[in-house]
ROSE-413988 format. One record per residue: residue number from 1; x, y, z of N, C-alpha, C in turn; residue in one letter. Coordinates in steps of 0.1 Angstrom, whole numbers, plus 5000, padded with zeros to 4 digits. Layout:
N
> NUM,X,Y,Z,X,Y,Z,X,Y,Z,A .
...
***
This chain:
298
> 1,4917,3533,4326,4908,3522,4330,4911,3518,4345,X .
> 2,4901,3512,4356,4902,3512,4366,4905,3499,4369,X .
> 3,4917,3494,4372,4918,3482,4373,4915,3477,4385,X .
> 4,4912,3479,4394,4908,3475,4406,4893,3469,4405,X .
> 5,4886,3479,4394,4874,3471,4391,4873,3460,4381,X .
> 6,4884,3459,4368,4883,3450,4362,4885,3436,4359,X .
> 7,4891,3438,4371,4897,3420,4372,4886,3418,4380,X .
> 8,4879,3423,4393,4864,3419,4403,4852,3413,4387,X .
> 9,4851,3427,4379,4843,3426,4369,4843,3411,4362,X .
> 10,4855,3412,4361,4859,3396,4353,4856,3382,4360,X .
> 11,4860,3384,4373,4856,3372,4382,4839,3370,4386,X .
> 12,4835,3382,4387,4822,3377,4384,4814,3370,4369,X .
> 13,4821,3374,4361,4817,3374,4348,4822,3357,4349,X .
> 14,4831,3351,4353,4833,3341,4354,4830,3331,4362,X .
> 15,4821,3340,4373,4813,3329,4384,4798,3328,4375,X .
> 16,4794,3338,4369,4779,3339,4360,4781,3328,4348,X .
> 17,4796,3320,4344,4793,3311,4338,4799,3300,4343,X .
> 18,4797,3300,4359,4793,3284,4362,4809,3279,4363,X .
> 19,4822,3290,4363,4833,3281,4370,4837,3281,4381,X .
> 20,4843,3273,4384,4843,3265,4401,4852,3274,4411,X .
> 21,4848,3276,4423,4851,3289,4432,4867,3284,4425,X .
> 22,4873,3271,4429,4893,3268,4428,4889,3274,4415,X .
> 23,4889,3277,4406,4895,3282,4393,4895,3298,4395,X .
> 24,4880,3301,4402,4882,3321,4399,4891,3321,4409,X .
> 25,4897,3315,4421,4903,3320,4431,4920,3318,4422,X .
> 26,4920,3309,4413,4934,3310,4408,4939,3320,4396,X .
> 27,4927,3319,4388,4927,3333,4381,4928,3348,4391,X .
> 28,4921,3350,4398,4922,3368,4403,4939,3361,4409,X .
> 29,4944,3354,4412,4955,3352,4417,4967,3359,4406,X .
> 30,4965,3349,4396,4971,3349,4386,4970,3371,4377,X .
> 31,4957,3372,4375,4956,3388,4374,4965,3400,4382,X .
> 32,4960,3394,4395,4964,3400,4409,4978,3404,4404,X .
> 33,4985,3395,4404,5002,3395,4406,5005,3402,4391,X .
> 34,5003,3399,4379,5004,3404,4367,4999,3419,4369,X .
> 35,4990,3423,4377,4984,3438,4378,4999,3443,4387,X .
> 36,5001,3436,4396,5012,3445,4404,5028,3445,4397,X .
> 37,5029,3433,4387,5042,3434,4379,5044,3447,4375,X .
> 38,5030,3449,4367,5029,3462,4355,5034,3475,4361,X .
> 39,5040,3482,4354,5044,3495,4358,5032,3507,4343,X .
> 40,5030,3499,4345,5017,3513,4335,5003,3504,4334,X .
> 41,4991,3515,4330,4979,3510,4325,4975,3500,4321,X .
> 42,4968,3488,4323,4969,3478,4315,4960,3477,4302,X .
> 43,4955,3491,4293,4954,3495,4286,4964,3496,4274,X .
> 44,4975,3501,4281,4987,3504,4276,4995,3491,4273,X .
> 45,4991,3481,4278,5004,3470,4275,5004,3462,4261,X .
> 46,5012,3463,4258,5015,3459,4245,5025,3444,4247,X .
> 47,5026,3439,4236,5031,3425,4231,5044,3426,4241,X .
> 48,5055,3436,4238,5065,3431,4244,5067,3434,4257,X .
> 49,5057,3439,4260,5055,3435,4278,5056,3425,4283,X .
> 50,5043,3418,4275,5035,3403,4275,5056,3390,4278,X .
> 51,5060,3398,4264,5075,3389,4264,5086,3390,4279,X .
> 52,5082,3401,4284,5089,3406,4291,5084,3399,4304,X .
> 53,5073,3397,4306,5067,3390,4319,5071,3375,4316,X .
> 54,5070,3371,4304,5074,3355,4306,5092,3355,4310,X .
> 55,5095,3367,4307,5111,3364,4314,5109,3365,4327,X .
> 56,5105,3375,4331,5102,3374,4344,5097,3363,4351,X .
> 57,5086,3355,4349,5085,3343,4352,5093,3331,4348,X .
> 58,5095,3332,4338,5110,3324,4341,5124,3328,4348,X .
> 59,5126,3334,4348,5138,3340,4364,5133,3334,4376,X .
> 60,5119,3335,4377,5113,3332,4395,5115,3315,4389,X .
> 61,5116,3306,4381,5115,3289,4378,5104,3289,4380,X .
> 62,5095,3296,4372,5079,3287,4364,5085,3278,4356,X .
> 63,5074,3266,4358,5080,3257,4346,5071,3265,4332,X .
> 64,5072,3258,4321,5064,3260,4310,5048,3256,4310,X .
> 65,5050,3248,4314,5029,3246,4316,5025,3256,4330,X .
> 66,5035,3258,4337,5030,3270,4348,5025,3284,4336,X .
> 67,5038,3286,4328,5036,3302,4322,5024,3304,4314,X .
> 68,5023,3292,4303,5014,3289,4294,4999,3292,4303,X .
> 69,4995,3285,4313,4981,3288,4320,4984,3306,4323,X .
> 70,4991,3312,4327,4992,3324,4326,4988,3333,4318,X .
> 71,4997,3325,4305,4993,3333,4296,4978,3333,4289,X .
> 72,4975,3321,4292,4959,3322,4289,4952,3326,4297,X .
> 73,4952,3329,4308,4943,3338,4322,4944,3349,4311,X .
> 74,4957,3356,4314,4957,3370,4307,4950,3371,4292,X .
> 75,4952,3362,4284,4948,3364,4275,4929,3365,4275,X .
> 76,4925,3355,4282,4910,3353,4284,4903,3365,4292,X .
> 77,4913,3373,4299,4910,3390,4303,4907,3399,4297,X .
> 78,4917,3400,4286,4917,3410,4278,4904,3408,4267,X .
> 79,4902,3395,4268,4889,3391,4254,4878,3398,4262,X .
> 80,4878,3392,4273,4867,3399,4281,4866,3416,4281,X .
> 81,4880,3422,4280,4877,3434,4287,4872,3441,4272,X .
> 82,4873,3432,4260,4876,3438,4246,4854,3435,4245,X .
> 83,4853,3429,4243,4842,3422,4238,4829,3420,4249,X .
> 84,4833,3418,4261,4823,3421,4270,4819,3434,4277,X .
> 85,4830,3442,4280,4830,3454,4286,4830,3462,4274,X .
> 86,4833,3461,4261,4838,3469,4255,4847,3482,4255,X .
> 87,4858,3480,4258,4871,3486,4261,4879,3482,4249,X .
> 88,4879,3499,4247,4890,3495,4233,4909,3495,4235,X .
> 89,4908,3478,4238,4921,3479,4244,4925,3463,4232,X .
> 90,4937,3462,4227,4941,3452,4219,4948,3440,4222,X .
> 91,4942,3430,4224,4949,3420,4234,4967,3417,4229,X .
> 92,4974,3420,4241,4989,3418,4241,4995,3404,4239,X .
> 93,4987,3391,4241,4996,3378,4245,4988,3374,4230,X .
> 94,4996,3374,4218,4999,3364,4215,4995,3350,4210,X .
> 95,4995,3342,4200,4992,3331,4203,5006,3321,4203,X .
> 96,5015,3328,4193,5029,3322,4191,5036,3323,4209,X .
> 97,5029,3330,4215,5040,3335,4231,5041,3322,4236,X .
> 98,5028,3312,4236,5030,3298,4246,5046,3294,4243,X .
> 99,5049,3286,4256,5063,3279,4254,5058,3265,4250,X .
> 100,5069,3261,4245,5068,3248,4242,5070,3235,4255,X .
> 101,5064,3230,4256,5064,3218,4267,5061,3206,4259,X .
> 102,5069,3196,4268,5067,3179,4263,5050,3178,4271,X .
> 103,5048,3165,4262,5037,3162,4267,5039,3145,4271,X .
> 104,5040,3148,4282,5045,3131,4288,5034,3121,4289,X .
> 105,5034,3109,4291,5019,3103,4290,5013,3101,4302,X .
> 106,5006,3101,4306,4999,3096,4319,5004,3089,4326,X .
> 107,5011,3090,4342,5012,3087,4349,5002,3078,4356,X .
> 108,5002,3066,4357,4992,3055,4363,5005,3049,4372,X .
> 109,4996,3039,4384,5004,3033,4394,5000,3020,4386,X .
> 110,5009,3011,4391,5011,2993,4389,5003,2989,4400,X .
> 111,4999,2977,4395,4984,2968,4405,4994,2969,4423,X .
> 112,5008,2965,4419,5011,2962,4435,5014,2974,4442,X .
> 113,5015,2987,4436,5017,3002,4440,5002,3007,4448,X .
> 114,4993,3003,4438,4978,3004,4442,4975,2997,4457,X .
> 115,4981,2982,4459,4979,2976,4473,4988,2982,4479,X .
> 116,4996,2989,4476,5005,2993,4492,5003,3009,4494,X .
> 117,4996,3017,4484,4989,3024,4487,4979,3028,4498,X .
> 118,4966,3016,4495,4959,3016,4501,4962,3005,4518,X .
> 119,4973,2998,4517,4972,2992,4526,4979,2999,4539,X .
> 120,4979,3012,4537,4985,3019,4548,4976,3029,4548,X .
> 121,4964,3032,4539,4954,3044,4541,4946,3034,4556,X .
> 122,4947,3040,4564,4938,3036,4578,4930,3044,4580,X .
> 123,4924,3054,4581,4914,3058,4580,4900,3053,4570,X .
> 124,4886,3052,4574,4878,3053,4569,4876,3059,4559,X .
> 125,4876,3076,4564,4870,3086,4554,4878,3087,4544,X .
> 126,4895,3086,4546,4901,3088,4536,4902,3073,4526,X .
> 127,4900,3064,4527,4897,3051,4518,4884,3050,4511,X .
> 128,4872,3056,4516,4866,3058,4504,4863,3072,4497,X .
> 129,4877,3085,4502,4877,3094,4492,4882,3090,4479,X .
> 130,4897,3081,4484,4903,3077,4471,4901,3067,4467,X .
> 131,4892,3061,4472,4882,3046,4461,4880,3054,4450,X .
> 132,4868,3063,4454,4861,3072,4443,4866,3075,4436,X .
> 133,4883,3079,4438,4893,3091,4426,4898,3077,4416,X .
> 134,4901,3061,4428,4905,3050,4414,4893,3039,4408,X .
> 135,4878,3040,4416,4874,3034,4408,4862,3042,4403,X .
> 136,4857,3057,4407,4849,3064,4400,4858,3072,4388,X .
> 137,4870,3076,4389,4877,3085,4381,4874,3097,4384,X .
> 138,4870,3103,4399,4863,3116,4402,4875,3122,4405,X .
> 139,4877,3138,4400,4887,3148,4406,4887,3149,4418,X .
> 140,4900,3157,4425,4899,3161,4435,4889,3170,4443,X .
> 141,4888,3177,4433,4874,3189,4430,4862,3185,4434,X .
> 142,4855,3173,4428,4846,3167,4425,4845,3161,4438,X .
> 143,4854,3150,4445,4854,3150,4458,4853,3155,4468,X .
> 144,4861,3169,4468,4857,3179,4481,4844,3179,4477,X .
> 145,4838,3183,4467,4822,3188,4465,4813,3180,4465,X .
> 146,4812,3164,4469,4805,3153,4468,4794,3157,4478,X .
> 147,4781,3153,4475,4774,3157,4488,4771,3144,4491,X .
> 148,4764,3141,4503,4755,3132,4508,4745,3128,4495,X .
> 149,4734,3136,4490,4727,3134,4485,4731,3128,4470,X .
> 150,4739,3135,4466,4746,3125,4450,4746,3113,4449,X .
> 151,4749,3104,4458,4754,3088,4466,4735,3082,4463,X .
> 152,4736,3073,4449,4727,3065,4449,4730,3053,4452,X .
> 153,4728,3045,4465,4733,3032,4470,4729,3021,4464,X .
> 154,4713,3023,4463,4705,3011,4460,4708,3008,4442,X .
> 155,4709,3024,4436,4720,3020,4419,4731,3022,4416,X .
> 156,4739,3018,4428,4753,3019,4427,4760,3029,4415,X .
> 157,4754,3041,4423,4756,3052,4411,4764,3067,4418,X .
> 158,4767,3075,4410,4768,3092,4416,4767,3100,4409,X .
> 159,4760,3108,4413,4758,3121,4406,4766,3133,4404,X .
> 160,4773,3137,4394,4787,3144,4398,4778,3160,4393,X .
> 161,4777,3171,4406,4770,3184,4399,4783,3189,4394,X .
> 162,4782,3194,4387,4785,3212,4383,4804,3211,4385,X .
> 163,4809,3196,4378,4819,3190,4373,4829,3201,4363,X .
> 164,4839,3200,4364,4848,3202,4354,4843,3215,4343,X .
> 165,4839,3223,4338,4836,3232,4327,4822,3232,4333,X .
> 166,4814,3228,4346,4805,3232,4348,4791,3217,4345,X .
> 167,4803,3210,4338,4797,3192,4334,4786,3184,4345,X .
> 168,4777,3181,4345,4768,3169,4356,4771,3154,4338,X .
> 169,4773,3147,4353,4773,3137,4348,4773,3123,4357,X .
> 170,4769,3108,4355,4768,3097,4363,4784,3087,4361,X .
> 171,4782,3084,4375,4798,3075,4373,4793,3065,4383,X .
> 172,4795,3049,4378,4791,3041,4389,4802,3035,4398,X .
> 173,4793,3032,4404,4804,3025,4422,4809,3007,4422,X .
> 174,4816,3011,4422,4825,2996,4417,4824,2987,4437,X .
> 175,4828,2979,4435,4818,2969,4451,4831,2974,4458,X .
> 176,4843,2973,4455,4853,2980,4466,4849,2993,4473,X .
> 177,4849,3004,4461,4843,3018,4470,4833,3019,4473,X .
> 178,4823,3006,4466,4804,3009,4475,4809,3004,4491,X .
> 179,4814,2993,4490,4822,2992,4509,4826,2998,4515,X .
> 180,4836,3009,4514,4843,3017,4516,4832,3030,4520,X .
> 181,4825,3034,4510,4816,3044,4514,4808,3038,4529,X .
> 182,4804,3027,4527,4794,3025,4536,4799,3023,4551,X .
> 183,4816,3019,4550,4820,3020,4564,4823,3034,4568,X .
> 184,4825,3047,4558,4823,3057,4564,4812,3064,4568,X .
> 185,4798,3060,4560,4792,3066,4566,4787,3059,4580,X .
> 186,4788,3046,4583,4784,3046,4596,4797,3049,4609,X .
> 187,4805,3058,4604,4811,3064,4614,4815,3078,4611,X .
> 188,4804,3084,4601,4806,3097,4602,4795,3109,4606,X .
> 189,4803,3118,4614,4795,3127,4624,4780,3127,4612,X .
> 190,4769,3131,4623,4758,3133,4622,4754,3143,4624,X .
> 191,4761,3154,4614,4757,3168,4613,4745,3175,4598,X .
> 192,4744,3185,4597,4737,3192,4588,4746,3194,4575,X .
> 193,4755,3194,4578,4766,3194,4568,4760,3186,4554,X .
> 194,4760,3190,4540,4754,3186,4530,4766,3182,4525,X .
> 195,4779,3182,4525,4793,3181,4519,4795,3164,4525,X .
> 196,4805,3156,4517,4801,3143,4522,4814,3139,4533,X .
> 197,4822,3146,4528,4836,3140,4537,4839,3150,4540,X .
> 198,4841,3149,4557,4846,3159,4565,4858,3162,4571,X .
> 199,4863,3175,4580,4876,3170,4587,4869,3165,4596,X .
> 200,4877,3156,4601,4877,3147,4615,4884,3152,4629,X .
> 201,4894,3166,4627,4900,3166,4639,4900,3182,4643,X .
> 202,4905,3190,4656,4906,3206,4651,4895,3215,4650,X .
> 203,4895,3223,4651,4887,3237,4654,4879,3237,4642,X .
> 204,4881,3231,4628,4875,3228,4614,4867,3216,4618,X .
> 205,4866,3202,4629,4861,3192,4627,4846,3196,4624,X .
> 206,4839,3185,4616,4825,3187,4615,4825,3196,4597,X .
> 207,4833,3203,4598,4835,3211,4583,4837,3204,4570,X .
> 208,4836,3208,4558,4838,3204,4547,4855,3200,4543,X .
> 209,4858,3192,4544,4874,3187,4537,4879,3195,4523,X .
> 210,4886,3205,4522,4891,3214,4514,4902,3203,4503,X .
> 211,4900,3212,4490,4907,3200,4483,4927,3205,4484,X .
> 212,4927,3214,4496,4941,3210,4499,4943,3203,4506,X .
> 213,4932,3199,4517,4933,3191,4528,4933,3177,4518,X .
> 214,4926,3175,4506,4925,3161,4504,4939,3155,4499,X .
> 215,4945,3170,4488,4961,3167,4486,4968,3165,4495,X .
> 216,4967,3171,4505,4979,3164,4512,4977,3154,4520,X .
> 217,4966,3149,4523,4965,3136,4528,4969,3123,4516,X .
> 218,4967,3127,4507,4972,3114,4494,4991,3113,4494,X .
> 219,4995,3127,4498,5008,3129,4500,5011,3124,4507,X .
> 220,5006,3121,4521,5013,3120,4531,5013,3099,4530,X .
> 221,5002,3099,4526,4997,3084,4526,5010,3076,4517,X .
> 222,5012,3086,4501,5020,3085,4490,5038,3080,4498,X .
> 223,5038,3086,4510,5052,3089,4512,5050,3074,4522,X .
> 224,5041,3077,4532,5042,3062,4538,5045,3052,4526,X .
> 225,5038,3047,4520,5041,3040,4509,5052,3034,4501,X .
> 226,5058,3049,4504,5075,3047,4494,5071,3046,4478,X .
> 227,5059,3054,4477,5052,3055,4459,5052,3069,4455,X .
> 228,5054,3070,4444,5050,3087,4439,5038,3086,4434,X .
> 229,5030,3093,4440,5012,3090,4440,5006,3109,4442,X .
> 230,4996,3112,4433,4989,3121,4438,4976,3117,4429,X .
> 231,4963,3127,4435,4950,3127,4431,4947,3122,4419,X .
> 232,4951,3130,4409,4952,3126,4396,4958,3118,4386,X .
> 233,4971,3112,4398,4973,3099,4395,4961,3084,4398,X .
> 234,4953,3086,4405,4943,3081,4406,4937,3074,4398,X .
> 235,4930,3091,4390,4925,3087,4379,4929,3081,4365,X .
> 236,4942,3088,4365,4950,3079,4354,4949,3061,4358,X .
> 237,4950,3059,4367,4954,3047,4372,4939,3040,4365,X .
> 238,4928,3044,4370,4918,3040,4367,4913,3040,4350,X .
> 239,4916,3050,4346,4913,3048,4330,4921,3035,4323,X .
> 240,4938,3035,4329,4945,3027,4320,4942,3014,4325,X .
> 241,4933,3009,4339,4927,3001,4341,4917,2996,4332,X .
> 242,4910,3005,4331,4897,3001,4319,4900,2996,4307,X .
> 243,4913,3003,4299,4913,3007,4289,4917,2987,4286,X .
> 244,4931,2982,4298,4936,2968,4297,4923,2960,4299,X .
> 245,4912,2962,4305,4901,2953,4308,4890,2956,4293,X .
> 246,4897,2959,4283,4892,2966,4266,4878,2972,4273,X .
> 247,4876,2984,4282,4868,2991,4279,4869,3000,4271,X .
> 248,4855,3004,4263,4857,3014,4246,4862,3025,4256,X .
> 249,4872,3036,4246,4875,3044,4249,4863,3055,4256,X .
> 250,4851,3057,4245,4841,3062,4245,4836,3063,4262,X .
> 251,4835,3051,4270,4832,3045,4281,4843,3051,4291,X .
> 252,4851,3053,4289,4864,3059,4297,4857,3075,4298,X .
> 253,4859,3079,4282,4853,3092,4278,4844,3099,4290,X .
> 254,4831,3087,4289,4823,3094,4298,4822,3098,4312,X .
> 255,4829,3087,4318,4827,3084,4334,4839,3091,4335,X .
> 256,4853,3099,4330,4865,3106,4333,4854,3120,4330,X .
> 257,4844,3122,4320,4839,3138,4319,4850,3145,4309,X .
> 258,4858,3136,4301,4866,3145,4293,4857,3146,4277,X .
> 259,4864,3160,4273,4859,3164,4263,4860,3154,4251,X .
> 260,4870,3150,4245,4870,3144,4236,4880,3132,4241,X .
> 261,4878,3122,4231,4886,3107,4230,4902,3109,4228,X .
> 262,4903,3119,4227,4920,3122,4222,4931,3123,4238,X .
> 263,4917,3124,4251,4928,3124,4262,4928,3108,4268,X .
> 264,4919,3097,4259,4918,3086,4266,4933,3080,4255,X .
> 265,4929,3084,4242,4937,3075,4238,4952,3077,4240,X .
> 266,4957,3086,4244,4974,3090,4250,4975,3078,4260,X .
> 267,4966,3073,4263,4967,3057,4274,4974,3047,4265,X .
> 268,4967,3050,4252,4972,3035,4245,4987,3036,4239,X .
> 269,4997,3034,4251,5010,3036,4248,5017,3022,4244,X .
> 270,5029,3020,4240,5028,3003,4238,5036,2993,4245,X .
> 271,5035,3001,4255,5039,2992,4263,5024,2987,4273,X .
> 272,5013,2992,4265,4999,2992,4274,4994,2974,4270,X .
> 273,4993,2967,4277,4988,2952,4275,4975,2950,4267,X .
> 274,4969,2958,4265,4960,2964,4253,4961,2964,4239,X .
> 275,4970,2970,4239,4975,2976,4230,4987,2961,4222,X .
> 276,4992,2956,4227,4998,2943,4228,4987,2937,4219,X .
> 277,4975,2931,4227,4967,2925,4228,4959,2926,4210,X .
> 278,4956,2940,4205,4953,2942,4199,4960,2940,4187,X .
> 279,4976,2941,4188,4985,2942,4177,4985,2927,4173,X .
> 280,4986,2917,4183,4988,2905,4179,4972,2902,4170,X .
> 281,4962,2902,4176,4950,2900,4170,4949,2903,4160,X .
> 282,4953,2917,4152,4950,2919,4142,4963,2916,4132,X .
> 283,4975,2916,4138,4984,2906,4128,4980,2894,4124,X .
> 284,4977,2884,4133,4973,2873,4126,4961,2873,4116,X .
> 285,4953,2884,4116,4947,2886,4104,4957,2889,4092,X .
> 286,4962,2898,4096,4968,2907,4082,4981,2894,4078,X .
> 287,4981,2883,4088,4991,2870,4081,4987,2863,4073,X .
> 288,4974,2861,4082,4964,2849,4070,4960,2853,4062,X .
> 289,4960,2867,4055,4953,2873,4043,4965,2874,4035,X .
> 290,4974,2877,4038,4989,2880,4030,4999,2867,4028,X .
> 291,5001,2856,4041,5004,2842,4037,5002,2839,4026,X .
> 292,5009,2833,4016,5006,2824,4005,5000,2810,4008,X .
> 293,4994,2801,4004,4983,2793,4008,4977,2793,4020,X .
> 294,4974,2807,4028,4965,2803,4032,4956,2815,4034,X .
> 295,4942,2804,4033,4931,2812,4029,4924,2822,4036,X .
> 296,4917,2832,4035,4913,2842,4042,4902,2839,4054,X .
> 297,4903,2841,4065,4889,2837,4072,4879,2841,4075,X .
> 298,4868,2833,4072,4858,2835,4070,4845,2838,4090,X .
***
């Protein structure tokens, strides 16, 4: 089998369903390097290869959620090369191979982490990127790819294309980031550019803002600060916002674009003032119903 063509084959096969250039560019990444590990066919590899590369990536310190996405690239290869190309080759990884990782709960900032955050972001462009990431709950992704045209002002709305798994969906503009947008756009170049935030400085100025350019601007902002802060802390910040302000999960659900309610409710931890909130409410029912004289309420 020609591997030079099969991993190209694949990445197209994965741009024809609509995933986002950062994913195929981290998969052929991910292929790439596992094609040059191998010392045979990748026809020929068998399960205890598969074992043998996770040692190998653990020697180099992958953590475990590094290996695990690995191991599903490769795995999601071989289905392809089995079922779409039809190559009779037997997929090697496993479903027992994943490592085991904790699953920690979401990282959110505290209200006064959020003002000293922002009270050192001085820039324009960069204060209403990361409005968007804490009061739209938009990725980093989503961000770089925001166009001019998405931004409904007059319905304090946005249009998020070709999101997460390929997702459109609406997220509205809360009056902090509708401000914030608006002082960027009246000081942002007046080019053809369809992308909404640009670089500002450099042989790139006028260009589209890369979503490494946007991480490490939140880094660098993060460090002025003296906060441990990145993009996706953002968003957490903003769900567990909602969640204390009793927005339904469901409501979180939509405007975050996640698949199911099972990644909102990992918010409701108990030390969540929510969650507080809730436990007392419904004890005092479960008192008054269980109390001896006193009566149930009506």
């Amino acid at each position: 089998m020609d591997i030079t063509n099969s991993i190209p084959n694949y990445m197209r096969f994965l741009k024809r369903l609509n995933y986002s250039t950062h994913t195929i560019r981290n998969y052929f990444y991910v292929l790439k390097n596992f094609a040059m590990w191998l010392e045979q066919p990748i026809e020929r590899v068998q399960s205890e290869n598969i074992l043998e590369y996770v040692d190998f990536l653990l020697d180099k310190g992958l953590i475990p959620k590094t290996i695990n996405c690995y191991l599903d690239i490769i795995h999601g290869f071989y289905e392809h090369l089995y079922y779409e190309e039809k190559k009779k080759v037997i997929n090697p990884v496993k479903p027992g191979y994943a490592l085991r990782i904790p699953r920690p709960l979401p990282r959110s900032l505290k209200e006064e982490d959020v003002e000293k955050l922002f009270g050192v972001i001085n820039k324009l462009r960069d204060q209403a990127m990361f409005r968007l990431m804490l009061r739209c709950g938009l990725r980093v992704e989503e961000v770089a790819n925001l166009t001019v045209g998405a931004i409904d002002f007059p319905r304090r709305k946005i249009t998020v294309k070709n999101g997460k798994w390929g997702r459109d969906r609406i997220v509205f503009i809360s009056n902090d980031a509708h401000a914030a947008l608006l002082a960027y756009f009246a000081v942002r170049p007046v080019v053809k550019e369809k992308k909404l935030f640009l670089v500002e400085k450099g042989s790139y100025r006028g260009k589209p803002i890369s979503v490494c350019g946007i991480q490490k601007r939140i880094e660098y902002y993060a460090r002025k600060a003296s906060i441990n802060c990145s993009c996706h802390c953002l968003r957490h910040t903003m769900a567990n916002l909602l969640l204390n302000a009793d927005a339904k999960p469901t409501t979180i659900q939509e405007i975050l674009g996640h698949d199911c309610t099972e990644s909102i409710q990992r918010y409701c931890k108990a030390s969540n003032p929510k969650v507080r909130r809730d436990y007392f409410r419904a004890m005092e029912i479960v008192m008054q119903r269980t109390t001896p004289g006193k009566s149930e309420p009506h």
